[in-house]
Short mmCIF file of the C-alpha atoms (twelve columns), coordinates in Angstrom:
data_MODEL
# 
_entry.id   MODEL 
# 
loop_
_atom_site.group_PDB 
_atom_site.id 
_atom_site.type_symbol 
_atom_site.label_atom_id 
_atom_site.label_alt_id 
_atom_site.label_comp_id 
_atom_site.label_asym_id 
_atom_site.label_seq_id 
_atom_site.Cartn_x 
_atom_site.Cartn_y 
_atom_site.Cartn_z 
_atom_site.pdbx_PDB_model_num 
ATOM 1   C CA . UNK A 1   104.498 124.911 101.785 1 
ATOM 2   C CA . UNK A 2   106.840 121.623 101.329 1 
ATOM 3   C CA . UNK A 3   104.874 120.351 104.270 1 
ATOM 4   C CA . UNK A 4   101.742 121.381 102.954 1 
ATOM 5   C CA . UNK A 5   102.724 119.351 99.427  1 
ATOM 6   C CA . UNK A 6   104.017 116.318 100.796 1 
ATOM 7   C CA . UNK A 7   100.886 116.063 103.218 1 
ATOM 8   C CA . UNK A 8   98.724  116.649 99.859  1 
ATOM 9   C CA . UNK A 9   100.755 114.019 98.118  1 
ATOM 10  C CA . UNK A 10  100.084 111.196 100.596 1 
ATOM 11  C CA . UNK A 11  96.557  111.710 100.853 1 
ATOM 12  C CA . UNK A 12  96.205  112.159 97.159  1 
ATOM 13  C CA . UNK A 13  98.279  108.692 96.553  1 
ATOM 14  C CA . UNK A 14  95.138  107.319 98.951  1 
ATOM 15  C CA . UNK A 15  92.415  108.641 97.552  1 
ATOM 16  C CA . UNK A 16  94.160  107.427 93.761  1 
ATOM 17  C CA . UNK A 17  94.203  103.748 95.419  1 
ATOM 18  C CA . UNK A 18  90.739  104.039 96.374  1 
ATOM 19  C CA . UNK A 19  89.807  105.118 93.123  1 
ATOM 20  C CA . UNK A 20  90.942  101.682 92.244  1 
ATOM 21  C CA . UNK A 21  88.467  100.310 94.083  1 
ATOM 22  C CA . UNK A 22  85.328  102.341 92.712  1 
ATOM 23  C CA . UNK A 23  86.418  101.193 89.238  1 
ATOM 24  C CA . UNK A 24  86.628  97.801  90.844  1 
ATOM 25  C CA . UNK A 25  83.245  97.634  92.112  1 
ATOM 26  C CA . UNK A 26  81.572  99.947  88.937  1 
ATOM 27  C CA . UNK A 27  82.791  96.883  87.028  1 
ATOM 28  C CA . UNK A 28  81.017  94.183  89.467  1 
ATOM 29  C CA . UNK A 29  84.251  92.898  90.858  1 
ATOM 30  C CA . UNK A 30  83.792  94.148  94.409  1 
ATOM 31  C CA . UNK A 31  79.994  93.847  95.304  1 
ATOM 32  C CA . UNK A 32  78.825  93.971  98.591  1 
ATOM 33  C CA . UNK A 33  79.851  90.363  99.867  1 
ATOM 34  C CA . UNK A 34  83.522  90.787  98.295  1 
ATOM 35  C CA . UNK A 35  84.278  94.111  100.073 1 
ATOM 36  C CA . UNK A 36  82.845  91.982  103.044 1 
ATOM 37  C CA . UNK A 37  85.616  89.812  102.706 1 
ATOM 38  C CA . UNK A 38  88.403  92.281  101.534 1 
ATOM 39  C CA . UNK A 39  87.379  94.204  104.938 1 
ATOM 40  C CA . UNK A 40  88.272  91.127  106.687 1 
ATOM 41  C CA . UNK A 41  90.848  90.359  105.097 1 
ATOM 42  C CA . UNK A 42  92.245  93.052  105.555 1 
ATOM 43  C CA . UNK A 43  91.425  94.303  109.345 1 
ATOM 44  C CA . UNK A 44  91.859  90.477  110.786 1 
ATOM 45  C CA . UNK A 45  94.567  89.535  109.431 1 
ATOM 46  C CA . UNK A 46  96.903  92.020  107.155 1 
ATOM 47  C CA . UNK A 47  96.637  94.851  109.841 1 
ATOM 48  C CA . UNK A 48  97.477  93.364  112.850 1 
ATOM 49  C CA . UNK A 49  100.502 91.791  110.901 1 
ATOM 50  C CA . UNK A 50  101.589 94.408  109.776 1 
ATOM 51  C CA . UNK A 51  100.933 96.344  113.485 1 
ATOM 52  C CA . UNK A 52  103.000 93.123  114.840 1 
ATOM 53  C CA . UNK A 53  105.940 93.986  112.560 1 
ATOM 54  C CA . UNK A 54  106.142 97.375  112.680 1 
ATOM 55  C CA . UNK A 55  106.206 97.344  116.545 1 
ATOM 56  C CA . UNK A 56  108.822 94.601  116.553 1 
ATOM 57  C CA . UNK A 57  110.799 96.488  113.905 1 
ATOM 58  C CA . UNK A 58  110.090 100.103 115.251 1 
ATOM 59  C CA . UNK A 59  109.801 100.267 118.637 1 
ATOM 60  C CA . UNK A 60  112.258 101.419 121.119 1 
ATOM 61  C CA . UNK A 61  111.746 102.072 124.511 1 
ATOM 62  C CA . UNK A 62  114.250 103.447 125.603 1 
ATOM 63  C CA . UNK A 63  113.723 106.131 122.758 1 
ATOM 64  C CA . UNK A 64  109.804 106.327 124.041 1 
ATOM 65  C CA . UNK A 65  110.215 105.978 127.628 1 
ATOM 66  C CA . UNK A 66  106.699 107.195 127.906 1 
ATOM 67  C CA . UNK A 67  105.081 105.244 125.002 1 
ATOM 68  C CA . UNK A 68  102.835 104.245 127.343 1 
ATOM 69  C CA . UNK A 69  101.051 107.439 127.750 1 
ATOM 70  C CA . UNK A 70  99.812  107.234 124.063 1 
ATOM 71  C CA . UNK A 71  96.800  105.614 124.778 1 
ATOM 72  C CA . UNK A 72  96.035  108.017 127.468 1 
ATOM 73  C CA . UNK A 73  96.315  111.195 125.082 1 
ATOM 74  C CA . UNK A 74  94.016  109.001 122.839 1 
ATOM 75  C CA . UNK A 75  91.310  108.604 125.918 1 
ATOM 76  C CA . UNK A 76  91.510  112.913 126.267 1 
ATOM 77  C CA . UNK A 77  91.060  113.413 122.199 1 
ATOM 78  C CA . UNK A 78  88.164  110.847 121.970 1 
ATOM 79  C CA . UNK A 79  86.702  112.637 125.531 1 
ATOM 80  C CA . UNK A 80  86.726  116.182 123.612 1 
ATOM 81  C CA . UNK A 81  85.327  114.949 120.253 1 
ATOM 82  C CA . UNK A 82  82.377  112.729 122.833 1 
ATOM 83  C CA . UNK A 83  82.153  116.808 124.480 1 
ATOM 84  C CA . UNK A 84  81.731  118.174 121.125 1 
ATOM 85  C CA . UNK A 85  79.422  115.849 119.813 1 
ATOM 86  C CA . UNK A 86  76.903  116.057 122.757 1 
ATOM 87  C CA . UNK A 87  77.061  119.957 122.553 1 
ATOM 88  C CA . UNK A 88  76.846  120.051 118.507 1 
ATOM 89  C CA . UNK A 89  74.390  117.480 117.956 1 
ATOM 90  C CA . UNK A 90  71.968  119.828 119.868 1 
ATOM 91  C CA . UNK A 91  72.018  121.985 116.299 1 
ATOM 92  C CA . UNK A 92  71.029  119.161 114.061 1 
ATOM 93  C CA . UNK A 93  67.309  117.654 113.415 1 
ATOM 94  C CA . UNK A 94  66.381  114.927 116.095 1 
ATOM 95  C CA . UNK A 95  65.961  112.478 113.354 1 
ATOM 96  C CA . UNK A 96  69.806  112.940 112.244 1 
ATOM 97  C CA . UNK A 97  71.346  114.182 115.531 1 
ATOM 98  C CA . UNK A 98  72.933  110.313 116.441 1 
ATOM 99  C CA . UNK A 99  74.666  109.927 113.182 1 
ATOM 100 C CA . UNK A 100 76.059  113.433 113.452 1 
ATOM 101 C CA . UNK A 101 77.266  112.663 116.976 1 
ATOM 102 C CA . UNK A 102 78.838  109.260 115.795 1 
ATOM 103 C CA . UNK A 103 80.505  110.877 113.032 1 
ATOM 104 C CA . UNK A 104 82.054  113.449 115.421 1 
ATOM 105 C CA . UNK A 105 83.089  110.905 117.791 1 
ATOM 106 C CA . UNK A 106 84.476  108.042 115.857 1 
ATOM 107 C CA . UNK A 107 87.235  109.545 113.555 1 
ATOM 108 C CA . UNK A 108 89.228  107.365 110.596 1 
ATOM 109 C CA . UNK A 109 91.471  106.855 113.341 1 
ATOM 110 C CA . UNK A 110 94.177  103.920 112.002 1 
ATOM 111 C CA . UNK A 111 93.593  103.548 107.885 1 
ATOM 112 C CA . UNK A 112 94.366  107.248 106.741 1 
ATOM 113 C CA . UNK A 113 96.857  108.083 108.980 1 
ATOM 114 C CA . UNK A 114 98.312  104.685 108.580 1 
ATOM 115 C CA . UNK A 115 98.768  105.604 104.684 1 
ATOM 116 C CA . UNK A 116 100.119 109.042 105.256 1 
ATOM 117 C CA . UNK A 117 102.631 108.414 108.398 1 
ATOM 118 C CA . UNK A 118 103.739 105.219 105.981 1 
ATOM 119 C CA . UNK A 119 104.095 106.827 102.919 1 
ATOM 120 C CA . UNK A 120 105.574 110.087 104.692 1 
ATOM 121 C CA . UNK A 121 107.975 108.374 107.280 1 
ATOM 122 C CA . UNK A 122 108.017 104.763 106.323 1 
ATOM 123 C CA . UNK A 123 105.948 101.636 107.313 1 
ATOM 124 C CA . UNK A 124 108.172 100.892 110.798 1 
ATOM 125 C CA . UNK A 125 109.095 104.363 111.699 1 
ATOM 126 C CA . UNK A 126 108.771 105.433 115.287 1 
ATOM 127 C CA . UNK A 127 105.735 107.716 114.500 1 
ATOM 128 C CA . UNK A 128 103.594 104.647 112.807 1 
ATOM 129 C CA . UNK A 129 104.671 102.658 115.992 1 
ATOM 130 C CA . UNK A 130 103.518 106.099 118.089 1 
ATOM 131 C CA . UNK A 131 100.391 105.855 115.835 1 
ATOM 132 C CA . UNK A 132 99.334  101.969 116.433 1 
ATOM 133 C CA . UNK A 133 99.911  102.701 120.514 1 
ATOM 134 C CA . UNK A 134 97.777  106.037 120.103 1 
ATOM 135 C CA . UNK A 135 94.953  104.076 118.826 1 
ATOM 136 C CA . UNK A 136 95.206  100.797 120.748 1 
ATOM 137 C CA . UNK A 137 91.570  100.712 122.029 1 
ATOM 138 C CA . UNK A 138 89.875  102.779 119.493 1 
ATOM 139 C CA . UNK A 139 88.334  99.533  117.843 1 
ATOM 140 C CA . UNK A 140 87.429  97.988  121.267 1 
ATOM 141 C CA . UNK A 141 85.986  101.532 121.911 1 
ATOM 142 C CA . UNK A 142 84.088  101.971 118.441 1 
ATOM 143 C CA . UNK A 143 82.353  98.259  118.308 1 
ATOM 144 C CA . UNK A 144 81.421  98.175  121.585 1 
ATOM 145 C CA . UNK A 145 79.870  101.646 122.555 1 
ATOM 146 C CA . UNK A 146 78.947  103.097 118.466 1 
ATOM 147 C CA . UNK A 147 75.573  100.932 118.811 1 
ATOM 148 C CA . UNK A 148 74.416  101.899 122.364 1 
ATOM 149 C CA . UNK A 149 73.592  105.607 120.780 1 
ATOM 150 C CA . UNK A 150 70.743  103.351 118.805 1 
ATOM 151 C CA . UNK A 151 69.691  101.538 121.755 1 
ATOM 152 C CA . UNK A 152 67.814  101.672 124.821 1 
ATOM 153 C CA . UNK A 153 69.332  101.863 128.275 1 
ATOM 154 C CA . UNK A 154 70.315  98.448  129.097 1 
ATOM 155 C CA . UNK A 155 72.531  97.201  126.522 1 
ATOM 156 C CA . UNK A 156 74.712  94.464  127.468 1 
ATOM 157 C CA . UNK A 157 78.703  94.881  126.865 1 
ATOM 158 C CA . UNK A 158 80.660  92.585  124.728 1 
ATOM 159 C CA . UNK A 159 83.199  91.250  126.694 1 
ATOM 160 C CA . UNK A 160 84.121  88.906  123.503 1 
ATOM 161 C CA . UNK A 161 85.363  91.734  121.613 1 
ATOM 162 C CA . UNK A 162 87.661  93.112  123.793 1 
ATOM 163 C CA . UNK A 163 90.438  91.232  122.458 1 
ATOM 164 C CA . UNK A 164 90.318  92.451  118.832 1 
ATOM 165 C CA . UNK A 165 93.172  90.348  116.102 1 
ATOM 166 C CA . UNK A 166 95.141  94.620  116.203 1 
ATOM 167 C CA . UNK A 167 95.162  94.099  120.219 1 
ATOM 168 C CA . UNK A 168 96.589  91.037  120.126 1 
ATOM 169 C CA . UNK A 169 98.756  91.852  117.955 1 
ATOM 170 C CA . UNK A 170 99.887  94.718  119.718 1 
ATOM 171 C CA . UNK A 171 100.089 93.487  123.089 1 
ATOM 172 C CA . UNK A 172 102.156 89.661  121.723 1 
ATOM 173 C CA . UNK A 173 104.785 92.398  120.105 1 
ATOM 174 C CA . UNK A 174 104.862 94.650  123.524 1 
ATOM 175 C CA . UNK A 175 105.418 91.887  125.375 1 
ATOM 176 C CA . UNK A 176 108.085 90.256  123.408 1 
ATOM 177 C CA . UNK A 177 109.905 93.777  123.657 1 
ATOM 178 C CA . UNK A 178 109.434 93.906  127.143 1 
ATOM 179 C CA . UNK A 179 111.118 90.244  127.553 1 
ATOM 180 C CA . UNK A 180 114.077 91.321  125.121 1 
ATOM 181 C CA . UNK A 181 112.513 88.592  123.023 1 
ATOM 182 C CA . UNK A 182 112.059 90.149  119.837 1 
ATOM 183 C CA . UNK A 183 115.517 89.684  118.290 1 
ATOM 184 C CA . UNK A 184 114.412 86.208  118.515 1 
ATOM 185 C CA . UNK A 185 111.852 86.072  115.929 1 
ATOM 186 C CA . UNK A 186 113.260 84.406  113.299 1 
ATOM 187 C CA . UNK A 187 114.087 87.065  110.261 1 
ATOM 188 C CA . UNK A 188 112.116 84.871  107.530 1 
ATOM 189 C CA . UNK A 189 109.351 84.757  109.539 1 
ATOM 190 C CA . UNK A 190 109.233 88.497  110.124 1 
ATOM 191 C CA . UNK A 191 109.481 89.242  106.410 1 
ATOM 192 C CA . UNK A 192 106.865 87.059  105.889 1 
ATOM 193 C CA . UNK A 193 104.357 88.455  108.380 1 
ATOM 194 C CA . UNK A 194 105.573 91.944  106.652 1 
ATOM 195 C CA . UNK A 195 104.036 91.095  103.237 1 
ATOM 196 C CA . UNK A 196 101.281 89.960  104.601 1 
ATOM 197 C CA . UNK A 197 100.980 93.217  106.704 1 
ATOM 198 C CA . UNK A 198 101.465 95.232  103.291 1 
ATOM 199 C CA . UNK A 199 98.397  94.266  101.663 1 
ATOM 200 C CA . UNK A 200 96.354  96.240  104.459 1 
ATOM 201 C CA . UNK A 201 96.790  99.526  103.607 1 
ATOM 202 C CA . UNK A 202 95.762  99.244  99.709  1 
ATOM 203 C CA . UNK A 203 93.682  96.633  100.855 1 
ATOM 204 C CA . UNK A 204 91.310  99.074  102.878 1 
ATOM 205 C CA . UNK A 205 91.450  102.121 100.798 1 
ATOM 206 C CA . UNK A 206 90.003  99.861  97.605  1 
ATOM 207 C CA . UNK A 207 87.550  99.035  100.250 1 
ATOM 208 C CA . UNK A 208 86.582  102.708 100.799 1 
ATOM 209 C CA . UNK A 209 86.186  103.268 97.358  1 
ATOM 210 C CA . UNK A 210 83.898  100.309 96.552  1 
ATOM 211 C CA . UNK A 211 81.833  101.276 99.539  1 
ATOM 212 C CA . UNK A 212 81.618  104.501 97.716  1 
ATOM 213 C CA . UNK A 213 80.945  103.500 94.463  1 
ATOM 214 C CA . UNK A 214 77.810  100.375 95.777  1 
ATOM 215 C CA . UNK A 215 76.773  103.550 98.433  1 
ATOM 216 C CA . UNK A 216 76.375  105.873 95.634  1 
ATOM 217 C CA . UNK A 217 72.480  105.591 95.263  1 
ATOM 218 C CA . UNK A 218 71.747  106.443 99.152  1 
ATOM 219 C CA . UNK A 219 72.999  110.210 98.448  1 
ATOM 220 C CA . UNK A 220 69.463  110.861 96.581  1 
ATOM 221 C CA . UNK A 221 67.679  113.253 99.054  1 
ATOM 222 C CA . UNK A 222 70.861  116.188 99.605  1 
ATOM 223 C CA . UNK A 223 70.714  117.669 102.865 1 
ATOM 224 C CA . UNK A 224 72.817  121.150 102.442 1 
ATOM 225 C CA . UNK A 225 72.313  122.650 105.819 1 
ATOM 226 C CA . UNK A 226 73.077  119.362 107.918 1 
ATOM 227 C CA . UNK A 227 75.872  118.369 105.710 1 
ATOM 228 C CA . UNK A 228 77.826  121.830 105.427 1 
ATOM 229 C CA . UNK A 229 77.309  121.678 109.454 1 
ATOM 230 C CA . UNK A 230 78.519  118.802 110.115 1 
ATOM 231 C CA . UNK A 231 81.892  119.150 107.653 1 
ATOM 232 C CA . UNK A 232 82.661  122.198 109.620 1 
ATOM 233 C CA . UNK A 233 82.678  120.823 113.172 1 
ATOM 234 C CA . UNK A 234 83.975  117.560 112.157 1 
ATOM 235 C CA . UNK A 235 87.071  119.285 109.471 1 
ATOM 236 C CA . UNK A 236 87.251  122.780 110.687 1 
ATOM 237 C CA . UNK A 237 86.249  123.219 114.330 1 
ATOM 238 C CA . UNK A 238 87.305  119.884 115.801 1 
ATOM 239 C CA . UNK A 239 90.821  120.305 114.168 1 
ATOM 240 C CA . UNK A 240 91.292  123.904 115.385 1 
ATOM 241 C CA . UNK A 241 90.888  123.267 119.224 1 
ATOM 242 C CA . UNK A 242 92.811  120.434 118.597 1 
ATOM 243 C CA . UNK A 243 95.889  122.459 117.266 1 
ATOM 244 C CA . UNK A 244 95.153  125.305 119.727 1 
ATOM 245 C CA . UNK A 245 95.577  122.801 122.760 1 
ATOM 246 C CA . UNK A 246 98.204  121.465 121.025 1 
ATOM 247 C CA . UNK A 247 100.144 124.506 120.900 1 
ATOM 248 C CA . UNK A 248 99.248  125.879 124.378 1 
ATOM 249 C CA . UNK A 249 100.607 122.529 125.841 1 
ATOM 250 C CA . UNK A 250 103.388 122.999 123.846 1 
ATOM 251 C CA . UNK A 251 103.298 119.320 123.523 1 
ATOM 252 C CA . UNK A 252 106.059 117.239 121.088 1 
ATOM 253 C CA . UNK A 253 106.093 117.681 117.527 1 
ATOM 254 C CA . UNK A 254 105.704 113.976 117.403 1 
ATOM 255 C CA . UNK A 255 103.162 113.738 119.474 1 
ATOM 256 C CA . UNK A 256 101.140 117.543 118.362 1 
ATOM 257 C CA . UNK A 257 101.151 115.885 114.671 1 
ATOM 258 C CA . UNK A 258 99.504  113.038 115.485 1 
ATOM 259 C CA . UNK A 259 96.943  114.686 117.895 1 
ATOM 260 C CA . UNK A 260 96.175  116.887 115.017 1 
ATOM 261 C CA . UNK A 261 96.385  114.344 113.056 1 
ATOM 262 C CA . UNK A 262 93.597  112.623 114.229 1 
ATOM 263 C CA . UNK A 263 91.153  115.370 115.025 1 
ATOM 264 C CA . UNK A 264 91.213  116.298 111.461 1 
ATOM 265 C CA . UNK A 265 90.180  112.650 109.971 1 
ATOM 266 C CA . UNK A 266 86.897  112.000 108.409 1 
ATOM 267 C CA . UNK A 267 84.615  109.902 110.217 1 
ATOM 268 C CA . UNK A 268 85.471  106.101 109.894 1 
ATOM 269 C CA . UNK A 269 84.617  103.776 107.249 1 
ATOM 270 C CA . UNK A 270 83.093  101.204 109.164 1 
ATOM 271 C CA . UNK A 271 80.347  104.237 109.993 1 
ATOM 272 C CA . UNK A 272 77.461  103.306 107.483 1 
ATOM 273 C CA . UNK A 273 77.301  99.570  107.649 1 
ATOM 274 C CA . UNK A 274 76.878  100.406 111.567 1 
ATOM 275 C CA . UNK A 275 74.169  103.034 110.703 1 
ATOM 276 C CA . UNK A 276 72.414  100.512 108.191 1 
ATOM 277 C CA . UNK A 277 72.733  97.434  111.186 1 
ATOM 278 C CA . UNK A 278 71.372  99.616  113.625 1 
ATOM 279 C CA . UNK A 279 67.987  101.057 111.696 1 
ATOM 280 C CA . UNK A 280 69.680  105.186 111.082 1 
ATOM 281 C CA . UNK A 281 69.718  107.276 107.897 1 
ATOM 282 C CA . UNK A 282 71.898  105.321 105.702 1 
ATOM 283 C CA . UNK A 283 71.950  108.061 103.059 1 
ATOM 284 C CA . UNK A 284 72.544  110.832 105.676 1 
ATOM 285 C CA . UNK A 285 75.472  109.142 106.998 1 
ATOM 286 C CA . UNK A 286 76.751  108.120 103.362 1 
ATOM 287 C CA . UNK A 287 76.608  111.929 102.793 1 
ATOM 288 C CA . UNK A 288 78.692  113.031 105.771 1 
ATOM 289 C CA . UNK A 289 80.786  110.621 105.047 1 
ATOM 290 C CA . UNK A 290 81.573  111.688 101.882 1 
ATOM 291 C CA . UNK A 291 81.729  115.405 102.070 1 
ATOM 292 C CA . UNK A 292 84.027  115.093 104.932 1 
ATOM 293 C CA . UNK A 293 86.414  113.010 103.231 1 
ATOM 294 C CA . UNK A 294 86.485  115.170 99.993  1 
ATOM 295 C CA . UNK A 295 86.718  118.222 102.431 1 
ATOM 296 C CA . UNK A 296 89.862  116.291 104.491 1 
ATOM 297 C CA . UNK A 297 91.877  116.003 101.130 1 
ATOM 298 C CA . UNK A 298 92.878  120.274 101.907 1 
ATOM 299 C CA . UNK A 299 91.562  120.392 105.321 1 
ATOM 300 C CA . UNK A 300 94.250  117.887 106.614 1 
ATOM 301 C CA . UNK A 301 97.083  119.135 104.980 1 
ATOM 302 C CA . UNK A 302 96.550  122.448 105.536 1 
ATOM 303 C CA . UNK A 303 95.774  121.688 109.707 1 
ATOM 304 C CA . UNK A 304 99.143  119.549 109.521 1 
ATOM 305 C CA . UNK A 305 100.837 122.469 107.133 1 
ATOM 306 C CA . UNK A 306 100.058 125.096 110.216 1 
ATOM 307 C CA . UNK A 307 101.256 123.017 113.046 1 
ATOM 308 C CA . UNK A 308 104.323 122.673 111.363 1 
ATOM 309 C CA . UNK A 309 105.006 125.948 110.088 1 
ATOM 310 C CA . UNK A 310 104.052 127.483 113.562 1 
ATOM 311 C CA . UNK A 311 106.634 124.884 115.648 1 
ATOM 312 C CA . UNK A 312 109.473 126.084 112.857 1 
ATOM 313 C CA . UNK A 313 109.017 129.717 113.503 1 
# 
């Protein structure tokens, strides 16, 4: 139950900061173009600081001999949730089925786990490390292949964003590691990219809530039976194989948390404006969206609760 609390707490503390940032925006501080720029902000330049710092701070390899399977574990969660999505989707109206498949493919993979690993175990921990090597191509993944579900066959690829600002990041600190050059970043300098690095995590939940708040008006037309659907694949379902793998592998705590971890995230923020770019149901997606993040405030804790009350049996 402690577990179960403390996992309530975190995302609670999250969902209080992005409350912040609905009053924001209800008061015309954060329209559309200003939570354009806080998004930046924060994803090109606070995140991969504080990514940069955290590894440099964080990481040990000789602790994580096998860090470097992360991303691999990452490529076998994101092929399950693409096998669920193709199977599922099947269920929902043709006119909705690619926004219910991207929703079930593309989890909140870095910002809410970010807050809760950080406010649970601390912002340079090993498991926040474990967490920014879990999800190194995730964004490279999302922006390049979300929009080819809206697209005829033929799409080109875009090379140019390969090399996100968080890969960079993550591959400068990896390297410097690797070359026992770390230790010779100077201290001031570290600190320094830290507080810049700290402004990412409020940074993007106030985002989340203004999206909310300027979103609001798109939730007009309900859609009950698509919506309930979709909450219980993406929160319930999803989650539960997850754990159930997870368990039968008998895999690492460290590593079976974040696993479940991820399965039982909400779709990700950037979700509508891709949606909106791309011609699909704006409101449909806003609604998904929304329900599955109210759903996640129990459904995560409780899926995080159970994996570890059933590993300290």
């Amino acid at each position: 139950m402690s577990f179960f609390i403390t996992t309530l707490e975190s995302l609670a503390i999250s969902a209080a900061v992005g409350g912040v940032g609905y009053l924001a925006s209800a008061r015309g501080m954060l329209n559309r173009n200003a939570l354009k720029v806080l998004s930046a902000i924060s994803l090109e330049i606070a995140l991969p600081c504080q990514i940069f710092a955290a590894i440099l701070r964080g990481f040990n390899p000789q602790a994580q001999p096998h860090w470097w399977l992360l991303p691999l574990w990452w490529v076998g969660l994101t092929s399950l949730q693409v096998l669920v999505a193709w199977i599922t989707g099947r269920w929902f109206p043709p006119d909705l089925r690619r926004e219910a498949r991207l929703g079930f493919i593309y989890q909140n993979a870095i910002f809410i786990p970010l807050v809760m690993l950080s406010d649970m175990f601390g912002a340079t921990s090993g498991i926040v490390v474990s967490l920014f090597l879990f999800t190194l191509f995730f964004s490279v993944f999302f922006f390049n292949t979300a929009p080819l579900l809206f697209q005829q066959a033929g799409r080109n690829f875009h090379w140019n964003r390969m090399l996100t600002p968080s890969l960079i990041a993550t591959g400068t600190a990896l390297l410097l590691h690797m070359g026992n050059l770390h230790s010779w970043v100077p201290g001031f300098c570290l600190r320094g990219i830290e507080m810049v690095g700290a402004i990412a995590v409020p940074g993007l939940l106030m985002y989340l809530g203004g999206s909310i708040y300027q979103d609001r008006a798109d939730a007009r037309q309900v859609l009950p039976g698509p919506v309930v659907g979709f909450v219980v694949i993406r929160n319930l379902l999803l989650p539960g194989v997850v754990l159930l793998i997870v368990l039968g592998l008998h895999l690492s705590r460290e590593l079976g948390l974040l696993l479940v971890l991820q399965a039982s995230m909400p779709p990700i923020t950037a979700l509508t404006a891709l949606v909106e770019r791309e011609g699909g149901n704006r409101a449909f997606t806003n609604q998904i969206m929304l329900s599955s993040f109210i759903t996640a405030l129990i459904t995560v804790p409780l899926f995080l609760a159970l994996h570890h009350w059933i590993l300290s049996r």
